[in-house]
N, C-alpha and C positions, 0 to 999 in steps of 0.2 A: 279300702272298700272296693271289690274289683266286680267282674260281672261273674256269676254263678254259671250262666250257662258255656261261655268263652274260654275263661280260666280253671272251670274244673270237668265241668262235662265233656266238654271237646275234646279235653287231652285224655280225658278216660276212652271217652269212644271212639275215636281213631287208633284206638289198639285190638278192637274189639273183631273177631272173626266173624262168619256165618258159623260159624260151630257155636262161638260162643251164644249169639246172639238166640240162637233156637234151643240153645239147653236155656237161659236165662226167659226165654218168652214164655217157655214149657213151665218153669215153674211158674209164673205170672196167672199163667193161664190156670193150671191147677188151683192156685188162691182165689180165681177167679172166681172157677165153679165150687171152693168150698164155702164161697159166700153167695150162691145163688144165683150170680152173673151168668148170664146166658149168650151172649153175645159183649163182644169190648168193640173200641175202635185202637190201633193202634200203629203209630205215625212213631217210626223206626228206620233205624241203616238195616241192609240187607233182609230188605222185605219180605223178597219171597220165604227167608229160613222162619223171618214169626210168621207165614204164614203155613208153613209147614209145621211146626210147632200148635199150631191152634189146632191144625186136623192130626199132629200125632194126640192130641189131648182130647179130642172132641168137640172145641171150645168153638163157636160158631163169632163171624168179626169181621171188621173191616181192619182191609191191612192198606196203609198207604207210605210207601218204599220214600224214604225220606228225599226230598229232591232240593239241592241248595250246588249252587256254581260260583257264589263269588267269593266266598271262604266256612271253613266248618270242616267237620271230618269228614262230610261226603261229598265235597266241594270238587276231586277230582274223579269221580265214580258217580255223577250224576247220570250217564246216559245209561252206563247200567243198572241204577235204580230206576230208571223211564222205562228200561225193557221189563227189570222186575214188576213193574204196575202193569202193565200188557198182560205182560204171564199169567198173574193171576189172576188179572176180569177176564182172561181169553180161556181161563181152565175152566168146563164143564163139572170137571170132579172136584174141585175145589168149589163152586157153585153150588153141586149139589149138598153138599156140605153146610151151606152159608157161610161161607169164606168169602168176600168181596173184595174188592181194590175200590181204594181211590186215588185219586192225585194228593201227594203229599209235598206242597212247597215247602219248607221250614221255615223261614219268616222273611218279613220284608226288605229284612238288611241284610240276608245270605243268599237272597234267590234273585239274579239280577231283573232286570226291565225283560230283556227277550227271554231269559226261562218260563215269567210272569204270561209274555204272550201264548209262548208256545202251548203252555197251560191249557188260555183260554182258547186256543185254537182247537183244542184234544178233542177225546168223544169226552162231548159235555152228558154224556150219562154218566160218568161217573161223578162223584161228587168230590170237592178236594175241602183237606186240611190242612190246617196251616196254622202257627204260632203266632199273633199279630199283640204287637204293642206290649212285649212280656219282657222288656227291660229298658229304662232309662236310654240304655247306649243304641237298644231298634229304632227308637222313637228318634234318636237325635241324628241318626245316620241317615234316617227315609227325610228327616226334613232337611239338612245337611244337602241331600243328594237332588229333590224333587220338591222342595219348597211345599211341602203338605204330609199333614200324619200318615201313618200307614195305613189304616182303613182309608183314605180318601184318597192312595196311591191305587190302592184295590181297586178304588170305584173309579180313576178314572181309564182304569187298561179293560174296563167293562166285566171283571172278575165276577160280579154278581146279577149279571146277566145269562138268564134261561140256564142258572147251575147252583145247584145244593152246594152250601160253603160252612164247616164247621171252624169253627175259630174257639182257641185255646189262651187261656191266660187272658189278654185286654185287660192286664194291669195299667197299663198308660194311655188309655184311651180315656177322652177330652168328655163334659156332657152331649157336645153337638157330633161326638162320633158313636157315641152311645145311642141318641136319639136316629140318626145314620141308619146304624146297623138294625134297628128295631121295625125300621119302615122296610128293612128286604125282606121280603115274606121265604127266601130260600135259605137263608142265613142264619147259622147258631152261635151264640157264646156260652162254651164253656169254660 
């Protein structure tokens, strides 16, 4: 029993191009809008290409450039998925569009303590996403490292402070991290 996202997803996408990545978003996107989807959120390596992808397709969406430095496939390509996030909330034409950015940490056990800061330091207009508490091995490495589950590592670098946070998965999240997350009024689990 090994972990899903480490032992297979990782080693698939650190193979993966900006070529690849925007023919693959493209068709995402199209099944998107054959089901009525009007807008996605979509927390990916090589950012800017799904976000190029969304406006070769028409697909309206938040793109947030995957950002993770202590291991994962974007783990040495972090600064330029932080320029990728710039690019796209700093484009006009991709705005005009409804193409957004947001900050995309990857989760609590790939994004160190100072990525986490720099984060919250950014322009908090943006909103970030992030993968929190989505496998046994996140959960035991944020308490391993910081003596507290990963949402309570969030709350205390001030993460959901004066900034929209969408959160993905919270399969291992505790009831009193549940009850947590439900009193931040900027906060979402999906």
């Amino acid at each position: 029993s090994g972990n899903m996202v480490t032992d297979f997803y990782f080693k698939v996408e650190s193979k993966l191009s900006p070529h690849d990545v925007r023919a693959f978003a493209r068709m995402g996107a199209y099944e998107s809008l054959l089901f009525g989807v009007g807008f996605v959120w979509d927390h990916y390596y090589h950012g800017e290409a799904v976000a190029r992808a969304l406006d070769d397709v028409g697909l309206s969406g938040a793109v947030a450039p995957t950002l993770q430095d202590l291991h994962g496939p974007g783990a040495e390509h972090w600064e330029r998925e932080w320029r990728n996030t710039e690019a796209v909330a700093s484009s006009r034409t991709l705005r005009e569009k409804g193409i957004v950015a947001a900050w995309g940490p990857h989760a609590t056990d790939t994004v160190s303590p100072t990525l986490w800061r720099m984060i919250r330091e950014a322009d908090s207009e943006l909103p970030f996403h992030a993968h929190l508490a989505q496998s046994r091995e996140e959960f035991q490495s944020v308490w391993s490292r910081e003596s507290c589950s990963p949402l309570q590592f969030l709350e205390r670098l001030g993460l959901f402070e004066d900034r929209t946070a969408v959160l993905a998965h919270g399969i291992y999240l505790h009831e009193d991290d549940l009850s947590t997350l439900a009193a931040k009024p900027g906060a979402s689990l999906i």
